[in-house]
C-alpha positions as CSV (number, residue, x, y, z in Angstrom):
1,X,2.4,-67.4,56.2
2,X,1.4,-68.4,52.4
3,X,1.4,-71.8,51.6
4,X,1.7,-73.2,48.6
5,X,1.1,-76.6,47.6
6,X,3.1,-77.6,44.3
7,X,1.2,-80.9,42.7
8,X,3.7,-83.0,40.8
9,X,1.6,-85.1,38.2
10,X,3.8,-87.0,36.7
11,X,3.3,-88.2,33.5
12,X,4.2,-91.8,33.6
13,X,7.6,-92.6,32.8
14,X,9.3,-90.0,33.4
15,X,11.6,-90.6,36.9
16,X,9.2,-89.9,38.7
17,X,9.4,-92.9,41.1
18,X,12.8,-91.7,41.5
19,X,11.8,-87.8,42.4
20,X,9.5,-89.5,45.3
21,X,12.2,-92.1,46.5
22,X,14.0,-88.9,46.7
23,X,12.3,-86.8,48.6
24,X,11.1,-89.4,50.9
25,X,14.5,-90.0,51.8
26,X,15.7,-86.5,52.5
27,X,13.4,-84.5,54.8
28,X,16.0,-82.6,56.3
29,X,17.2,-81.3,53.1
30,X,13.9,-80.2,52.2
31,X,12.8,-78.6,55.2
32,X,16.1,-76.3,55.1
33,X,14.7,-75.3,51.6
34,X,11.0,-74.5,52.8
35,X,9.8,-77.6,51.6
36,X,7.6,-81.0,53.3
37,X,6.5,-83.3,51.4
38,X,3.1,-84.5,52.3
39,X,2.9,-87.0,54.9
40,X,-1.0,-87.2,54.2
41,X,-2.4,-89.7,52.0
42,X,1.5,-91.3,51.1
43,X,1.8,-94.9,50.5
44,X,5.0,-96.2,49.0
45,X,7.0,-93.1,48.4
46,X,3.2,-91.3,46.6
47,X,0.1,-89.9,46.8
48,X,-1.8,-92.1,44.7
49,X,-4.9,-92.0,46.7
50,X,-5.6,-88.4,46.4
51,X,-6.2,-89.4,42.9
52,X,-7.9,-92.9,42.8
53,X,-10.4,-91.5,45.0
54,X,-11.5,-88.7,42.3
55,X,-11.2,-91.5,39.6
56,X,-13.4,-93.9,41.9
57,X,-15.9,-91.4,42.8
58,X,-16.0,-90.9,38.7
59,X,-17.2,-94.2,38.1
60,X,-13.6,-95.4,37.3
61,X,-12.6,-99.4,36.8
62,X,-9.6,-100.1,34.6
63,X,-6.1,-99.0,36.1
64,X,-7.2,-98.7,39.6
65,X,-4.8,-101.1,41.1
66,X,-6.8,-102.4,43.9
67,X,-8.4,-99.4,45.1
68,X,-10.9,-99.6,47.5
69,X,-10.9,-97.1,50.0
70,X,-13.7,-95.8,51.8
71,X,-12.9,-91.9,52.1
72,X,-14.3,-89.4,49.3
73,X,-12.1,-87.3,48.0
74,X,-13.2,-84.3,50.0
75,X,-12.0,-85.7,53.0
76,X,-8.9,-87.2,51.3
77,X,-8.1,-83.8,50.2
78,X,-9.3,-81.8,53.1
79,X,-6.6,-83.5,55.3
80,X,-4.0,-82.7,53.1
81,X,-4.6,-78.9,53.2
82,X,-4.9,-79.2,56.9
83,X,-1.3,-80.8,56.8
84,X,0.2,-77.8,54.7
85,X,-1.4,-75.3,56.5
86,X,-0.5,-76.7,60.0
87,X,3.2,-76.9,57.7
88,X,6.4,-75.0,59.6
89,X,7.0,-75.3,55.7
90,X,5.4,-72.5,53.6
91,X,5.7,-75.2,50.5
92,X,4.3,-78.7,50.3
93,X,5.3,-81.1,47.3
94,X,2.5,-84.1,46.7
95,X,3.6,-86.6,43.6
96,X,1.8,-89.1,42.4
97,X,1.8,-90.0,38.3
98,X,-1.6,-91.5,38.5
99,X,-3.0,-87.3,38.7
100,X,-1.7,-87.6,34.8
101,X,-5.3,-89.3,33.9
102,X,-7.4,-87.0,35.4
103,X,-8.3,-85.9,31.4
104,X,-9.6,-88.9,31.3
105,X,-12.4,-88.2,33.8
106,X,-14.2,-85.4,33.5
107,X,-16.5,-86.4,36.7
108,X,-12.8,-86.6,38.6
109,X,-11.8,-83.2,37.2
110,X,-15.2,-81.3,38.4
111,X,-14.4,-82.8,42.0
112,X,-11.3,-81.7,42.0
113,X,-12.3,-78.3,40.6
114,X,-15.4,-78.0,43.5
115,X,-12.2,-79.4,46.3
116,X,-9.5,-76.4,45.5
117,X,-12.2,-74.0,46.0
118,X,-12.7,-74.5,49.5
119,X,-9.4,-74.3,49.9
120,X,-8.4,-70.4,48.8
121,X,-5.4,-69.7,51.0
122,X,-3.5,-72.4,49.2
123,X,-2.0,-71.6,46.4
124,X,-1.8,-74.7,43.5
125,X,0.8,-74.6,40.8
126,X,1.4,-77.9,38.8
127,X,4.5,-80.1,37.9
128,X,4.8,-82.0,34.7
129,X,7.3,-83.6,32.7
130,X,6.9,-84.6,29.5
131,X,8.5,-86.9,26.7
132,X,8.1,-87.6,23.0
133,X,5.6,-89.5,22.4
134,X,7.1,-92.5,20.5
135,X,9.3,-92.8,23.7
136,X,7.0,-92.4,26.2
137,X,4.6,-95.3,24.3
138,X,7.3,-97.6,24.3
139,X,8.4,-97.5,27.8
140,X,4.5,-97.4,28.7
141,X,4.2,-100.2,26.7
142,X,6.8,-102.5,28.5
143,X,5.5,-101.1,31.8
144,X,2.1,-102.3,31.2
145,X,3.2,-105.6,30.3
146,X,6.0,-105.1,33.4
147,X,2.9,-104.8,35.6
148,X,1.1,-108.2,33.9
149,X,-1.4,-106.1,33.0
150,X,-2.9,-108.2,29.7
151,X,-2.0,-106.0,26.7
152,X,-2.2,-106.6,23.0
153,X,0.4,-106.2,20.7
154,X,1.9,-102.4,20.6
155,X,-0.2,-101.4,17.3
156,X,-3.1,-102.0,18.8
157,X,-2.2,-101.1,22.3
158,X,-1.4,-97.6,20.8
159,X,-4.5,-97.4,18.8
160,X,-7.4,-98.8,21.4
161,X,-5.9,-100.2,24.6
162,X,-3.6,-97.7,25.8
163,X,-5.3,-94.1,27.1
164,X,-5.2,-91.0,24.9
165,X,-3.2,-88.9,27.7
166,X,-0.5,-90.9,26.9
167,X,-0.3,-89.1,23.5
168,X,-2.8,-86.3,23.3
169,X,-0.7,-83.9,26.0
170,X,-3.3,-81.1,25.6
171,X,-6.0,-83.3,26.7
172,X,-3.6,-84.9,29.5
173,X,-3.0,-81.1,31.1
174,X,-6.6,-79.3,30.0
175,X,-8.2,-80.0,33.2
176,X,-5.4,-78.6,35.4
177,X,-5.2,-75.5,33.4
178,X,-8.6,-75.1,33.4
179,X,-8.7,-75.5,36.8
180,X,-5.3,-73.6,38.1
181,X,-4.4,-71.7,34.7
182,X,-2.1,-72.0,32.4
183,X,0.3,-69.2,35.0
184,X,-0.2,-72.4,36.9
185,X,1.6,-75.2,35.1
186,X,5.0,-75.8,35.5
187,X,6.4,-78.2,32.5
188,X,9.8,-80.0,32.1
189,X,11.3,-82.0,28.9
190,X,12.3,-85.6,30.2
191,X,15.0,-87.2,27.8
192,X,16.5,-91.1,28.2
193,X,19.3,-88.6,29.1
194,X,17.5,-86.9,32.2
195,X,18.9,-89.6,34.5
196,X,22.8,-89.2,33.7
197,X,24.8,-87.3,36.6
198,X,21.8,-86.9,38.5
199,X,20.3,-84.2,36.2
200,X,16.6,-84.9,36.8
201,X,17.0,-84.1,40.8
202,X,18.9,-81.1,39.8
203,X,16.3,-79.8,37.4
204,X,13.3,-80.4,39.4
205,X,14.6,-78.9,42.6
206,X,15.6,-76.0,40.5
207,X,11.9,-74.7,40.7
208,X,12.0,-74.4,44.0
209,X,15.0,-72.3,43.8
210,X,17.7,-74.5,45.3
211,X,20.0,-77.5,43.8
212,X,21.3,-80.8,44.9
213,X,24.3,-80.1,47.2
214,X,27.9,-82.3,46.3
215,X,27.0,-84.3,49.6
216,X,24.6,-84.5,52.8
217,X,21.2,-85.9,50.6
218,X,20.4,-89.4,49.7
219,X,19.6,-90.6,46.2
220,X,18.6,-94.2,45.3
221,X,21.3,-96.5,44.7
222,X,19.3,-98.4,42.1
223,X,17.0,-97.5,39.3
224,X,13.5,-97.7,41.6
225,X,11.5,-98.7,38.6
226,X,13.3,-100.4,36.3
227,X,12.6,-101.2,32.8
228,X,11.8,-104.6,31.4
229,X,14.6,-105.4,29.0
230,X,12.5,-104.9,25.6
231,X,14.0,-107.9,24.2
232,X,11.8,-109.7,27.3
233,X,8.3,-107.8,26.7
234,X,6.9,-109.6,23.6
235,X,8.0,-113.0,25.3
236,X,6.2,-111.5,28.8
237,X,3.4,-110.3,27.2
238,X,2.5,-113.3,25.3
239,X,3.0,-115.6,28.4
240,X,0.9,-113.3,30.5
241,X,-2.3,-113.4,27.8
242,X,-1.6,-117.1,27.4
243,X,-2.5,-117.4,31.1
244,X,1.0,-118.6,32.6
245,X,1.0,-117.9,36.3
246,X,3.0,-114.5,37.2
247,X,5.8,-116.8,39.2
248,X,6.4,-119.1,36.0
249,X,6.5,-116.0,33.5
250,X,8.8,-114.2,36.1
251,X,11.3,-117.4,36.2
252,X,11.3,-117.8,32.6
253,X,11.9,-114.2,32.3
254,X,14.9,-113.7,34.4
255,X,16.2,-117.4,32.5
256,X,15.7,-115.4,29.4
257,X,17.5,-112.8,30.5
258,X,20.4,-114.6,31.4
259,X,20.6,-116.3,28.0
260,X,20.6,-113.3,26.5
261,X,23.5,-111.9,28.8
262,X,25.9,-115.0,27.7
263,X,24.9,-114.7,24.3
264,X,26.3,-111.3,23.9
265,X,28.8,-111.5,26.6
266,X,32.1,-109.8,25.8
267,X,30.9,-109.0,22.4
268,X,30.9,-105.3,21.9
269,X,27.7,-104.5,20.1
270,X,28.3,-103.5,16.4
271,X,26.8,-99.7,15.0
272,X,26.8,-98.6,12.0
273,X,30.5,-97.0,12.1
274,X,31.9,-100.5,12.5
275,X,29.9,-102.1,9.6
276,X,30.9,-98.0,7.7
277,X,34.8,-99.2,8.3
278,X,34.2,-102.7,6.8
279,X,33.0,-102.0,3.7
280,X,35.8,-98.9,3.7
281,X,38.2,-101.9,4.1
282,X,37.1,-103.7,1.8
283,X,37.2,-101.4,-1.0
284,X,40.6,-100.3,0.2
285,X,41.4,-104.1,-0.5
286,X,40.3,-104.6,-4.0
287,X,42.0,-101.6,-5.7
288,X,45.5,-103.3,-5.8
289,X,42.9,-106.6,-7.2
290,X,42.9,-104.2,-10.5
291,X,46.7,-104.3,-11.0
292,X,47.0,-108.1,-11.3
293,X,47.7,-109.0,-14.8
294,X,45.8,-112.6,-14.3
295,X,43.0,-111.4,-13.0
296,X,39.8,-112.2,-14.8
297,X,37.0,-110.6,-11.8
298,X,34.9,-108.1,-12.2
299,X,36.1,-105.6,-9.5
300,X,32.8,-103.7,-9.8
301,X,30.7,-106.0,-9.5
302,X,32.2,-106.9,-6.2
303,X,32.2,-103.2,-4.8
304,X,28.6,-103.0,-5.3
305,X,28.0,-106.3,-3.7
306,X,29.4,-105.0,0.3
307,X,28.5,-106.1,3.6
308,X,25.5,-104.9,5.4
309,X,24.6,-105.1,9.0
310,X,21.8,-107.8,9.5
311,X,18.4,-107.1,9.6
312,X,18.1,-106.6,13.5
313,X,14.4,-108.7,13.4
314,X,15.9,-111.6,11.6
315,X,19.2,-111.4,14.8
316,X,16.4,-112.0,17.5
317,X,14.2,-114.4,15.5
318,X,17.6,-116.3,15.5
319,X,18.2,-115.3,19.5
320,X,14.8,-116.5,20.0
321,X,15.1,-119.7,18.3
322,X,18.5,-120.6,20.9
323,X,16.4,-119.4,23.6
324,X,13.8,-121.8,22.5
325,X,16.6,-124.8,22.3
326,X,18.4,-124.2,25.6
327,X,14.9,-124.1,27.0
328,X,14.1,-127.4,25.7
329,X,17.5,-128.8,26.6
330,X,17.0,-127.6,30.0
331,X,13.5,-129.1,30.5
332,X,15.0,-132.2,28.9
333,X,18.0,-132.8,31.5
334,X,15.4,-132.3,34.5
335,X,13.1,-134.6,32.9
336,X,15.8,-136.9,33.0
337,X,16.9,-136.1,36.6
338,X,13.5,-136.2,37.7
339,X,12.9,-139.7,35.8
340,X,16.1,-141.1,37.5
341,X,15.2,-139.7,40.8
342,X,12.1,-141.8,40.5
343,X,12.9,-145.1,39.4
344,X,15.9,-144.6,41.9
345,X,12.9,-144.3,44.8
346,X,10.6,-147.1,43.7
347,X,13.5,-149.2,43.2
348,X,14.1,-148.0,47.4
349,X,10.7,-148.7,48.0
350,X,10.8,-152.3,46.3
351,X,13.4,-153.4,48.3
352,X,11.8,-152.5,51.8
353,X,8.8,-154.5,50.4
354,X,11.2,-157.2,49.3
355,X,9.8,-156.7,46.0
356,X,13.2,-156.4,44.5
357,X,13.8,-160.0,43.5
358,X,10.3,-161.4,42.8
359,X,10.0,-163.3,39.8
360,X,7.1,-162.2,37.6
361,X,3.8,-163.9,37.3
């Protein structure tokens, strides 16, 4: 039987966490569809591994997560073409978005290029999915800062901290067309969109021919990598570089958070059609001004002058500011408590040493 093994490389940031949770959870569904997805080398829904060990064998440092596995990457990867061809699957899925920065080691890439040859009755193709680069650097970004990873500000996290195949797509796919060819590569658009009505499941499982049935699979009930709420990173970025333990910055996070949720609750959030509507109004309501025989204003004057929405980084400077205050307030009222709880003790603890009435000295 030929086997082939499809090696779905992320990028980043692109549901793929969500594709893994996915077909963790559904084996059956799979299999009925000539599909396994590899058992060999998983850890938490991906197959991370097969990749960090190229990237450690390269000499790698940054972004390694702990690695420290003693396998090489032969025998990492020999075992998993074992398990596909010992498959009553002809097709194998592995996933893992960490493949994405194998352009970033050429080292890794030579491994891998020696590893596939020894296997020649597998046939490789490769899964990407890609998305513009402005919104795939922001969500990076926030996931950097998600992971407390210590990251400057985004302008120079774009221009020095953050790795080219983040940007540079040719360089992120060259080594896997130059190792599989570009018949090979198998690439996908991913939009903000992509996870509405479960279109992302439905697209990727459409290159294996089938579709996600109306019932009988299992998808996540919850986003399995969720964003940081933007309005949280610059806050969670600064605390994390400032040295504030994870567990503090966490707290303080999820109090921001809240803040932020009563601040806006019940308020729908204005667009620019609301603020369009406005000004239409209020034009509207200075044409009968012009029939009024005592009046002395200058009706242009005041149609040139209209509202305007406000600039969004002066709205949460402000936001900030009443995060600030309700912070202090808080801190204040469990100083308090804390300061009444105290003297409440040691005036406890005067009394059982019959301190309480003493005169002074």
């Amino acid at each position: 039987m030929a086997k082939t093994l499809f090696l779905h490389i992320g990028h980043y940031k692109t549901g793929t966490t969500a594709l893994q949770v996915f077909m963790v959870n559904n084996p059956q569904f799979l299999a009925r569809n000539g599909l396994v997805y590899a058992s060999a080398q998983q850890h938490l829904s991906k197959h991370s591994a097969l990749a960090f060990s190229l990237y450690k064998a390269a000499g790698a440092t940054s972004l390694m997560h702990g690695y420290k596995r003693p396998e090489t990457p032969q025998q990492m990867w020999a075992g998993l073409f074992n398990e596909l061809r010992q498959s009553r699957q002809p097709n194998m899925v592995v996933s893992s978005e960490e493949f994405m920065r194998l352009g970033t080691f050429p080292k890794a890439a030579e491994m891998l290029r020696e590893i596939v040859a020894e296997a020649p009755d597998i046939d490789i193709r490769v899964i990407a999915y890609l998305r513009p680069a402005d919104s795939h650097l922001r969500s990076w970004y926030n996931q950097l800062v998600k992971m407390g990873i210590k990251t400057p500000e985004y302008n120079d996290a774009v221009a020095g901290f953050i790795e080219p195949v983040h940007y540079d797509y040719a360089l992120a796919l060259k080594p896997w067309i130059d190792i599989f060819g570009a018949e090979s590569i198998i690439l996908r658009p991913y939009e903000e969109r992509s996870r509405d009505d479960d279109s992302l499941y439905q697209d990727f499982l459409s290159i294996f021919g089938t579709s996600l049935p109306e019932r009988g699979v299992k998808l996540p009930l919850l986003d399995p990598n969720p964003r940081m709420d933007d309005r949280m990173v610059e806050m969670a970025r600064m605390m994390q570089n400032a040295g504030v333990p994870r567990e503090v910055v966490k707290w303080t996070i999820a109090r921001s958070q809240k803040f932020h949720e009563d601040e806006t609750a019940g308020v729908p959030p204005a667009d620019a059609a609301d603020f369009q509507r406005v000004r239409q109004q209020v034009l509207e309501g200075l044409e009968p001004l012009a029939d009024l025989p005592g009046n002395s204003i200058d009706l242009t004057a005041f149609r040139d002058r209209l509202p305007d929405t406000e600039d969004p980084a002066a709205v949460e400077g402000w936001r900030m500011a009443g995060l600030l205050l309700n912070e202090l307030h808080f801190l204040r009222q469990r100083m308090i408590k804390e300061n009444a709880d105290i003297t409440e003790r040691l005036r406890t603890l005067e009394q059982a040493l019959g301190l309480g009435d003493r005169p002074p000295e």
